[in-house]
N, C-alpha and C positions, 0 to 999 in steps of 0.2 A: 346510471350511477349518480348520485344525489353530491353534493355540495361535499357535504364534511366525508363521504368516500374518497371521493377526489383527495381532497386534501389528507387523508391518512394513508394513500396509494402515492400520490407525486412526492407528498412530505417522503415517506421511505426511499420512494428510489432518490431522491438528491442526498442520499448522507455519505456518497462515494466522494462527494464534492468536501473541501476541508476549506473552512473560512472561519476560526478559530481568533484570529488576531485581529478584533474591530475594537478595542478599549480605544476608540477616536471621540473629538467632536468633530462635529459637520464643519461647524465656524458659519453657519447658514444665518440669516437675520431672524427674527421669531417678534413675533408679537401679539396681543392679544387677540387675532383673527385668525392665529395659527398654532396648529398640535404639530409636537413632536419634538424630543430635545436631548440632548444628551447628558447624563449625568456625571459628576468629576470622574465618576471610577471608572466610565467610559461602556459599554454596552452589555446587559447581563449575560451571565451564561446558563448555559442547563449541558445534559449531557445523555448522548445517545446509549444505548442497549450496550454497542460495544466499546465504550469507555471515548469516544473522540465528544470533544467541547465543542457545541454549538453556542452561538451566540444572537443567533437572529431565527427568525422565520426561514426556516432554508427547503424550498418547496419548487420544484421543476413545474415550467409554464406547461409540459405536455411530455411524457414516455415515450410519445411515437418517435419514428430516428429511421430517416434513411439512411443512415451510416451502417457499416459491420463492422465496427472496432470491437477485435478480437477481448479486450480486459471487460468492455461493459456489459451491463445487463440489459441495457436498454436497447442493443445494435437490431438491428430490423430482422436477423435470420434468427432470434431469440422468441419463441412462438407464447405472446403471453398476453393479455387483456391490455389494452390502450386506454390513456383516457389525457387530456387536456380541458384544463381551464380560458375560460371567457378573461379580457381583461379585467372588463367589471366586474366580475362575479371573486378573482383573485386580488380585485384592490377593496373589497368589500369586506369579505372576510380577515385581512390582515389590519383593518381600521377596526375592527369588531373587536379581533382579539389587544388589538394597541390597546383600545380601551377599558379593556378589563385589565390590563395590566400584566396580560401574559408571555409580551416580548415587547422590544426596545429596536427591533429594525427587520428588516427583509434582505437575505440574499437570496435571486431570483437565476437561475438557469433554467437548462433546457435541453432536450432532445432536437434534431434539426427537421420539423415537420416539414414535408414541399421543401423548402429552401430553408439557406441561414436569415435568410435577408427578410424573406418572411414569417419565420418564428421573432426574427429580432423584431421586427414593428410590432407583433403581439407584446412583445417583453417592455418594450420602450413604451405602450399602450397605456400599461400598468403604473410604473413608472409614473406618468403623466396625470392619470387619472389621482393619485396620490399627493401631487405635490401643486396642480390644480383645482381640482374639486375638491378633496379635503384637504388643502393648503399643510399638507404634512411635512413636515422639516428635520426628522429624522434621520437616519441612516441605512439607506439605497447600496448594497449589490447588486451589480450589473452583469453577467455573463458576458463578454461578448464569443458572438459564438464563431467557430471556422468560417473565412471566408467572405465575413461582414462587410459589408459596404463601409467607406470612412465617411459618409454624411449622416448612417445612420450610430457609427460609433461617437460623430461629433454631436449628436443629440443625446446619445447615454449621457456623455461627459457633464452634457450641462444640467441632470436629473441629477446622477446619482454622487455617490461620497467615493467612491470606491468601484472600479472595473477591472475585469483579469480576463486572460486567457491561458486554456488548460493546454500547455506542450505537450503533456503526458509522456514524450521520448527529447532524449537530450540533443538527439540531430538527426537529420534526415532519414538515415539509414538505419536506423532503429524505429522510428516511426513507420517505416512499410513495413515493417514485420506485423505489425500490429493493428496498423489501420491505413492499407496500401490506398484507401481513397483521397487521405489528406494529402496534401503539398504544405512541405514544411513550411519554406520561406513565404510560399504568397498564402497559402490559409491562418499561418498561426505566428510567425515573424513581421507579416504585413499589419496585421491588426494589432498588435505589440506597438510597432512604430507609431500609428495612430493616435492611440492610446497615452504615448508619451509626449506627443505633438501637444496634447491638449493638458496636460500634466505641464508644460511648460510654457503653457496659455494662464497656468493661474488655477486649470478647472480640476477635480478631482482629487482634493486636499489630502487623500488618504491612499492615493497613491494609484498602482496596478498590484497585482502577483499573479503568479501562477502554480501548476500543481501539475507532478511528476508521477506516475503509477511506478515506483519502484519493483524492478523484476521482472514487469511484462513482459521485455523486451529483449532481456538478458544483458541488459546493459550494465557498466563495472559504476561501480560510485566514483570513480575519475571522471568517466566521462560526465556523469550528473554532476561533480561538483566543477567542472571545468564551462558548464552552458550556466547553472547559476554563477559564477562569477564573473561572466561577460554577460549577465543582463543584470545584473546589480553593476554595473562598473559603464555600461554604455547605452542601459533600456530602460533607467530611472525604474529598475524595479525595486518594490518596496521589501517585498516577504515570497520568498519562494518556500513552496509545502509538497511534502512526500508522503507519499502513501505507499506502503507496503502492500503489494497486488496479492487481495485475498478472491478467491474465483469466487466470483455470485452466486448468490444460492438462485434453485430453480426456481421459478414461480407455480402455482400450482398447477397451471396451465400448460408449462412449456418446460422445457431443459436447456441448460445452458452449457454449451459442449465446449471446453477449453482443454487443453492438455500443457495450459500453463502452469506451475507450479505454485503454490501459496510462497509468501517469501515473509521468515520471521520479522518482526514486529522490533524486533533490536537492531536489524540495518536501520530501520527508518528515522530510530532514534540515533545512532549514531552520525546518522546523516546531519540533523538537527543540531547535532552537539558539535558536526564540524562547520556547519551553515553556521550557525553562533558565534564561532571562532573567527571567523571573516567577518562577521558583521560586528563584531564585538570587542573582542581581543586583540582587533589590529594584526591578524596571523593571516599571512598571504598563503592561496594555494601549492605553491612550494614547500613551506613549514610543515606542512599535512604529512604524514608519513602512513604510507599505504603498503598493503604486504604484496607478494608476487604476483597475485593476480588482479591488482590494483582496485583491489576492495582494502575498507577502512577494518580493524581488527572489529571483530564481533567480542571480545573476551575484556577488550579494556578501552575506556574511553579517550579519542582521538589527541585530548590536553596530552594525559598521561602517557599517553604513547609516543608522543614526541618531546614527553620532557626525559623520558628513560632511551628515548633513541640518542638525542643530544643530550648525552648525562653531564660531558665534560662541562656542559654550562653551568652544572650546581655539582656545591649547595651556594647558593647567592645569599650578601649580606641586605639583612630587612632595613637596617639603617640610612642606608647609601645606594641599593640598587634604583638604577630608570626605572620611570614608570612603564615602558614597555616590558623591560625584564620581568615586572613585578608581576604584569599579565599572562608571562608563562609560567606561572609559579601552577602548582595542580593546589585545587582549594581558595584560591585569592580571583575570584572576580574582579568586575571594571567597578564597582561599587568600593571592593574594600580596597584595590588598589588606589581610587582616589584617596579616602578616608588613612592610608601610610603615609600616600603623597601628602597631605596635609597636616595631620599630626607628628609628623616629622619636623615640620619647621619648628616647632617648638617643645616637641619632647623627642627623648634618645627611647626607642624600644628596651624594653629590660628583661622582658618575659614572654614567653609566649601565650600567657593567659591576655596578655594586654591585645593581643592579635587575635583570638581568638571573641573577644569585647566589641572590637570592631567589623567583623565579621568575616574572616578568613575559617575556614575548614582545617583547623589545626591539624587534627588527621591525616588527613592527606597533605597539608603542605610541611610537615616538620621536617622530613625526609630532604626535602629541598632548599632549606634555610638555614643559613647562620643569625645567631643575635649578639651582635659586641663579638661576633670571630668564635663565639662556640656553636656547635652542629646542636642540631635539637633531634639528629634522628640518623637513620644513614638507609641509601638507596640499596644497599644490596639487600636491607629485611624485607623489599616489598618488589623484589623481581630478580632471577636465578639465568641467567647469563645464556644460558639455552635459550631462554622465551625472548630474547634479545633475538637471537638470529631469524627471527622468524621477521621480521621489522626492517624488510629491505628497501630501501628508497627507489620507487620509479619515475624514471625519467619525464618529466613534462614537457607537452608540445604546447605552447603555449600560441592564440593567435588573437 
C-alpha cells in the first residue's frame, strides 16, 4: 500500500474521532527559522461526507488494534486490511500538505498496535520529528492512548497544544459492556490525571477532552452528564464531545457484527445543548430536567424545558432581572445577556425590537418576558399542560 493509500484508509478510519474545537493559538514562540502559526480565527475547518467539522489533519498512526471494543471498527475480531504509517513518512506528508496550504494542524490517534506504550512512541515519534526537524509551531493533537505510561504522556505535553482521552462510557460499569479489556480508573482516569498534572505545569494551553460514544452502552444522559460535570469541575477538562453510536459500515473485506442499535443524532445534540448550559449559562446539573427515564426530552431543547418546568419563574422583567435570571430566559444567550447587563445602566428597555437589535431570539424569549410590567407573550401558546407532565424531576446522586 503506497503512501497516499495509507493516508485515504487511516485518514477514514479516524473520523469516529471528534476534535471539532481547535479555533486556539499554540502561544508557541515563532521565528524566522520556524513554520507554522495560528491564525486570529484560530484553525480552519472542512467537513466530512457525514456533516461532522474537521479542523485538522485527523489521520490514525495505524488500524491495527489489539482491543475488541465492541462500538469500533477497528477492534481486532473486525477481519479487514491493516495498514500503519512510519513516523517519517506521516511527519512528511503533513509538512507537504502544511505547505500547500491544505490544513492548519494535525490531530493524530491510533489503534493500539503490540502495546499502548508502543504505538505512543510511534505517535510522540511524529510529533517530534515535526517540531524538530521541520521546527513546526503549529497545532499538535495528541491521542493519548489506554494505559499510557506518564513519562511518555509528560513528553506528549511538552509537543503538543492539546491531549485527550476517549472514555467512550461514563463509569466503569458501562464500559465492560463494551470493551471488557479496559480498566476504567487505571487505563482511562489514570491518564486523565496526568494529563492534568502537566495542564497545571503551564504545558498544554489548549487544555485535555474527551469523547463519549453515546448508546453503546445503554447508558441514560444522566449518567453522561453527571461524569462530564466531575471532570470539568475536578480533571481541568476543557470540552467533552458525543458522538451518537452509528454501527460501522463493513469493510470490503470483513463484517462488523454488532447488535447495538444506531442512536439518533438529536440525543447527541441535546446533549451539547445541555453540556453548554453548564459550561455557559451558569445552570448546575440539578437545573437540568430530565424525564422518567433520565434521558433529556428528544422533542424540545434542555433551556426550554426547564424554563416551562419552572414556569412560576416567568414571565421576568428585562429592565431589572440578574444576570443569572437573564441566562434562563429561552432565546437570551451569555452574549446578549451581557449586552442588557450593560445597556441597562443607561437606558430603560421599551420595546422588544430594541432586544431583538441586541441579539436576544425574540421568538422564543417573548413568552418569558415582561417590558416596564407588560407580558410581550404568554407561555401557555407554546406548551399544553399535558406535555408538562411528561417533565418529571429525577433525583440526583451527586459524588
Amino acid at each position: 500500500m503506497d503512501t497516499e493509500q495509507k493516508l485515504e484508509v487511516l485518514g477514514a478510519a479516524a473520523k469516529y474521532d471528534i476534535c471539532a474545537s481547535t479555533s486556539i493559538k499554540s502561544g508557541r514562540p515563532t521565528g524566522r527559522d520556524t513554520i507554522g502559526s495560528h491564525a486570529p480565527a484560530g484553525i480552519c475547518h472542512s467537513y466530512t461526507p457525514d456533516g461532522r467539522c474537521v479542523s485538522l489533519l485527523k489521520v490514525l498512526m495505524t488500524n491495527s488494534c489489539r482491543n475488541d471494543c465492541k462500538y469500533c471498527v477497528n477492534r481486532v475480531s473486525n477481519d479487514f486490511e491493516r495498514s500503519s504509517f512510519e513516523p517519517e513518512e506521516l511527519a512528511n506528508i503533513f509538512i507537504e500538505l502544511y505547505r500547500r496550504n491544505y490544513l492548519e494542524g494535525i490531530f493524530l490517534s491510533s489503534g493500539v498496535q503490540k502495546s499502548s506504550n508502543y504505538t505512543m512512541e510511534k505517535m510522540l515519534a511524529v510529533a517530534e520529528i515535526l517540531r524538530y526537524k521541520y521546527k513546526y509551531r503549529g497545532y499538535i493533537h495528541l491521542k493519548a492512548l489506554p494505559h499510557s505510561s506518564p513519562d511518555l504522556i509528560e513528553r506528549g505535553a511538552q509537543l503538543a497544544d492539546r491531549m485527550s482521552v476517549n472514555l467512550e462510557s461514563p463509569n466503569p460499569d458501562r464500559l465492560r459492556l463494551i470493551a471488557h479489556e479496559k480498566n476504567f480508573m487505571l487505563d482511562l482516569i489514570e491518564p486523565i490525571n496526568v494529563i492534568q498534572k502537566q495542564i497545571q505545569k503551564g504545558l498544554l494551553k489548549a487544555g485535555q477532552t474527551t469523547q463519549f460514544v453515546v448508546g453503546a452502552a445503554g447508558e441514560t444522559d444522566l449518567e453522561l452528564l453527571k461524569t462530564t460535570n466531575w471532570l470539568y469541575k475536578h480533571k481541568s477538562l476543557k470540552r467533552a464531545y458525543f458522538s451518537a453510536f452509528v454501527p460501522p459500515e463493513p469493510s470490503s473485506q470483513g463484517q462488523v457484527a454488532s447488535n447495538i442499535k444506531k442512536v439518533p443524532l438529536i440525543r447527541e445534540h441535546r446533549l451539547y445543548q445541555a453540556d453548554w448550559l453548564m459550561r455557559f449559562y451558569e445552570f448546575k446539573l440539578e437545573d437540568l430536567v430530565l424525564q422518567s427515564d433520565s434521558n433529556l426530552s428528544l422533542e424540545l431543547d434542555p433551556k426550554m424545558v426547564a424554563a416551562l418546568k419552572y414556569r412560576e419563574q416567568f414571565p421576568v422583567e428585562i429592565n431589572n432581572a440578574p444576570f443569572k435570571t437573564l441566562l434562563r430566559i429561552p432565546g437570551v444567550g451569555p452574549t446578549a445577556a451581557k449586552r442588557i447587563y450593560r445597556v441597562r445602566k443607561e437606558h430603560r428597555f421599551t420595546d422588544i425590537n430594541e432586544l431583538k437589535n441586541i441579539g436576544v431570539v425574540v421568538k422564543r424569549a417573548k413568552n418569558f418576558i415582561l417590558i416596564n410590567g407588560k407580558a410581550q407573550g404568554n407561555i401557555k401558546n407554546i406548551v399544553m399542560a399535558k406535555q408538562l407532565e411528561l417533565f418529571q424531576p429525577v433525583p440526583l446522586l451527586l459524588t
